[in-house]
VMD Tcl script that draws the C-alpha trace (Angstrom):
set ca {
  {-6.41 -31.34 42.29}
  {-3.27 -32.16 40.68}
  {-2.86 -34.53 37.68}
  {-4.45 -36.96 39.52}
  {-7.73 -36.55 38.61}
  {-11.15 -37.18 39.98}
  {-13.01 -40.65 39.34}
  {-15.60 -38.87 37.59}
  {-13.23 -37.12 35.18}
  {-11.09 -40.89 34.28}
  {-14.46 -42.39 34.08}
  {-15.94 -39.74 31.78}
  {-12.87 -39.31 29.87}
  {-12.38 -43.44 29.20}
  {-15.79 -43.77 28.35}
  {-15.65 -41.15 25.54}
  {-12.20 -42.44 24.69}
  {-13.63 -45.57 23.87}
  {-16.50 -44.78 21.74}
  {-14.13 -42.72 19.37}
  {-11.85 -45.63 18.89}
  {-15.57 -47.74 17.85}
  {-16.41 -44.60 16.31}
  {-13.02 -44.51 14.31}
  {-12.03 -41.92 15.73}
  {-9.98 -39.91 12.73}
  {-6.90 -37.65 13.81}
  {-6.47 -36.65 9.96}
  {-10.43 -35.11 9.94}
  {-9.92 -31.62 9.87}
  {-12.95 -29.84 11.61}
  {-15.06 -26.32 10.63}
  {-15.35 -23.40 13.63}
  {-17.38 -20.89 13.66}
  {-15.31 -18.96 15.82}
  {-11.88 -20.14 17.01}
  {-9.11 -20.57 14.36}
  {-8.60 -23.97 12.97}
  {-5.13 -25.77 14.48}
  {-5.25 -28.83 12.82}
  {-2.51 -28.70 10.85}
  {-0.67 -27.35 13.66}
  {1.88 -29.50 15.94}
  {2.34 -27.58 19.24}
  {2.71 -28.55 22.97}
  {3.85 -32.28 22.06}
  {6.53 -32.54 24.23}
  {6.38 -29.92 27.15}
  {7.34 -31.22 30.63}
  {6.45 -29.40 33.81}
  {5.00 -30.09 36.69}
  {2.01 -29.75 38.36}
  {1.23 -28.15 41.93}
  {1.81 -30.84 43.99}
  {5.63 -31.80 41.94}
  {3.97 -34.03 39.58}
  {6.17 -34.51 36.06}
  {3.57 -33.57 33.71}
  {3.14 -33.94 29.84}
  {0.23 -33.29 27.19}
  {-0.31 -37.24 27.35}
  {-1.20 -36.53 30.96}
  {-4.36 -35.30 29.95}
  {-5.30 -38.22 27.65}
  {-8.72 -38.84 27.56}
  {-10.18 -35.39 28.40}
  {-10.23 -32.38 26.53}
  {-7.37 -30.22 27.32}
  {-7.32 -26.49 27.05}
  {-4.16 -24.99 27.60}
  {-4.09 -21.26 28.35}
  {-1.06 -19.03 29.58}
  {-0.96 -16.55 32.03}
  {0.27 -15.46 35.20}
  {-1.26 -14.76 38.27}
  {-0.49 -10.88 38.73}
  {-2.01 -10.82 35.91}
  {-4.88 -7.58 35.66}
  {-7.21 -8.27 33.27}
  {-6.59 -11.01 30.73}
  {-5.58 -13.95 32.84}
  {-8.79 -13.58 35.18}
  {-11.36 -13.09 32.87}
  {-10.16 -16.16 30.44}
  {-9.97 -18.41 33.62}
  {-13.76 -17.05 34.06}
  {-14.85 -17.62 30.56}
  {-13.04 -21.25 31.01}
  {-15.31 -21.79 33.98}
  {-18.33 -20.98 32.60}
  {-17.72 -22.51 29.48}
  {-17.85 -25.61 31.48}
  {-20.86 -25.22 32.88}
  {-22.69 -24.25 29.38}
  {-21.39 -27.52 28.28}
  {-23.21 -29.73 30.66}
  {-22.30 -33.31 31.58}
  {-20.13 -32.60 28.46}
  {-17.75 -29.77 30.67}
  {-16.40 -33.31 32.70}
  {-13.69 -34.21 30.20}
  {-12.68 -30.33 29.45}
  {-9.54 -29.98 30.94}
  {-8.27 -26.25 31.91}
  {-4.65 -26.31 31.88}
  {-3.02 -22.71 32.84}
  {0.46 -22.36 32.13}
  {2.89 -19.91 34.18}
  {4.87 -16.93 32.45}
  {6.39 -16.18 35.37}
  {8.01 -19.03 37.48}
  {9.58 -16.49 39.80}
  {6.85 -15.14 41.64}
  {3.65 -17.70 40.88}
  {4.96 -20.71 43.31}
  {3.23 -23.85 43.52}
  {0.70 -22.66 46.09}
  {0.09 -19.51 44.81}
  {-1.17 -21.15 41.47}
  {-3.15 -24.14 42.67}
  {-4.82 -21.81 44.83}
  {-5.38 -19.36 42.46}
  {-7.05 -21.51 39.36}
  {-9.21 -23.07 42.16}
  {-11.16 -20.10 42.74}
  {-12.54 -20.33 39.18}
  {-13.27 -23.86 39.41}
  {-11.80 -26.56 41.23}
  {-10.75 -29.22 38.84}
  {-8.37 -26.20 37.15}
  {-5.24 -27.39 36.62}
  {-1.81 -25.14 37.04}
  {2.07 -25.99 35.86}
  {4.85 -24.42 36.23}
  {8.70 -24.67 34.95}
  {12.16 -23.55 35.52}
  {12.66 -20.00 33.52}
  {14.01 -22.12 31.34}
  {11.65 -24.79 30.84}
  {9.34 -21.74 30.81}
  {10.54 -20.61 27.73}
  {10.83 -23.79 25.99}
  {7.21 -24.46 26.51}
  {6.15 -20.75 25.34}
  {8.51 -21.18 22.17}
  {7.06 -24.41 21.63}
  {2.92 -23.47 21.46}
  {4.70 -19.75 19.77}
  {3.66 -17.73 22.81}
  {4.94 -14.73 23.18}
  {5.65 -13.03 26.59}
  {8.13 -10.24 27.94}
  {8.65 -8.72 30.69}
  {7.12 -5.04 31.10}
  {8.87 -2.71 33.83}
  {6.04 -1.27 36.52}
  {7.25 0.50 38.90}
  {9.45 -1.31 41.26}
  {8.41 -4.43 40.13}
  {7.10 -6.07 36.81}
  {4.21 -7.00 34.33}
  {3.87 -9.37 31.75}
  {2.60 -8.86 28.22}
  {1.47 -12.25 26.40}
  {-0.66 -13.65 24.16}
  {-4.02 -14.76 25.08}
  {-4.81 -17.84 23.38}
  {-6.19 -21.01 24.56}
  {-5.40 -24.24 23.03}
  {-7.73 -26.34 22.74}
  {-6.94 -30.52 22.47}
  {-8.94 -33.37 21.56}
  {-9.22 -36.35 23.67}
  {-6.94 -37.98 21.69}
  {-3.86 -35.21 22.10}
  {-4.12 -33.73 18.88}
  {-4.40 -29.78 18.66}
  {-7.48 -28.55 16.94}
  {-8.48 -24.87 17.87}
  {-7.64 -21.40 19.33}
  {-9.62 -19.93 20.63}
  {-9.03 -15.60 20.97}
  {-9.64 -13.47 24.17}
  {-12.55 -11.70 22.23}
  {-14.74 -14.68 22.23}
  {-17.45 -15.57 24.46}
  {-18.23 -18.39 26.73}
  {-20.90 -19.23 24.23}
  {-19.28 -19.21 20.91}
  {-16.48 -21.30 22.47}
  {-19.00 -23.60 23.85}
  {-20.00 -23.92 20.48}
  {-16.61 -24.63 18.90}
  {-15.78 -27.18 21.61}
  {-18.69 -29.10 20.83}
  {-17.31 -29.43 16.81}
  {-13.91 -30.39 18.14}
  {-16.01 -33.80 20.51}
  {-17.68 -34.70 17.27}
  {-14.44 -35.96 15.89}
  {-13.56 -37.35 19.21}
}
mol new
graphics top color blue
foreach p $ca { graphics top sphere $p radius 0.5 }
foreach p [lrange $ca 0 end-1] q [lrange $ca 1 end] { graphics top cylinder $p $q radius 0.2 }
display resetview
């Protein structure tokens, strides 16, 4: 699936976009987690462009409607990357009809080995409405600089690793940033943080 998303998905993600605009739905309410730290105040990812696996331009606007949760990675990636992607999946499912307008976005670190195929194929074995983008190196590092990512490259051998951070940004259906959530935190306690961020919108 690129950025073209299912029927389901558009359908689910207008209908909840419409009862937060009858519900008034407030950009300037700032929301209490239990878990995740509180982004509100934050302005990140507003204007990233990369594109998706199949060439598509994409922007955080793309996403309007759903519930975007932008995590970055790689796909050599050993531990981090995989188990996120799995939380991501199940988090999903623990959120019911709900997990339809939740949105995983993963984010590239490293352009010159994760192609296009590689990555769509890759977030589709954790579930298959995952989304992947990918840049130049130097859109790359625009869009890292501009959520504050870090990332470098680690020598291994004859080849590389990547150290990053391991936050996922969570969106509300409305494009504003509300929380991160850390690796340490379980599909369960995001669950619950996600379902604080849909009572705003």
């Amino acid at each position: 699936m690129s950025v073209s998303l299912t029927r389901r998905q558009v359908v689910a993600g207008i209908g909840l976009f419409g009862l937060g605009l009858l519900a008034g739905c407030d950009n300037s309410v700032s929301l209490s987690y239990k878990y995740g730290k509180d982004l509100n105040d934050k302005i990140l990812g507003r204007t990233f462009k990369l594109k998706d696996s199949e060439g598509n331009l994409t922007t955080l606007s793309s996403f309007r409607g759903l519930m975007p949760m932008i995590f970055f990675g790689f796909t050599q990636c050993p531990a981090v990357c995989p188990t996120t992607l799995a939380r991501a999946a199940q988090i999903k499912k623990l959120m019911g009809k709900d997990g339809d307008i939740l949105q995983v976005v993963f984010i590239t670190l490293d352009p010159e080995r994760d192609t296009p195929a590689v990555l769509d194929a890759y977030v589709k074995t954790f579930d298959p409405s995952f989304v992947a983008l990918h840049g130049t190196l130097e859109e790359t590092a625009e869009t890292a600089k501009e959520f504050g990512v870090f990332y470098e490259k680690i020598p291994s051998g004859s080849t590389y690793t990547l150290s990053h951070t391991a936050t996922s940004y969570v969106y509300d259906t409305r494009g504003r940033l509300r929380v991160g959530l850390s690796q340490s935190l379980s599909a369960q306690e995001c669950t619950e943080d996600l379902k604080t961020v849909m009572e705003v919108c």
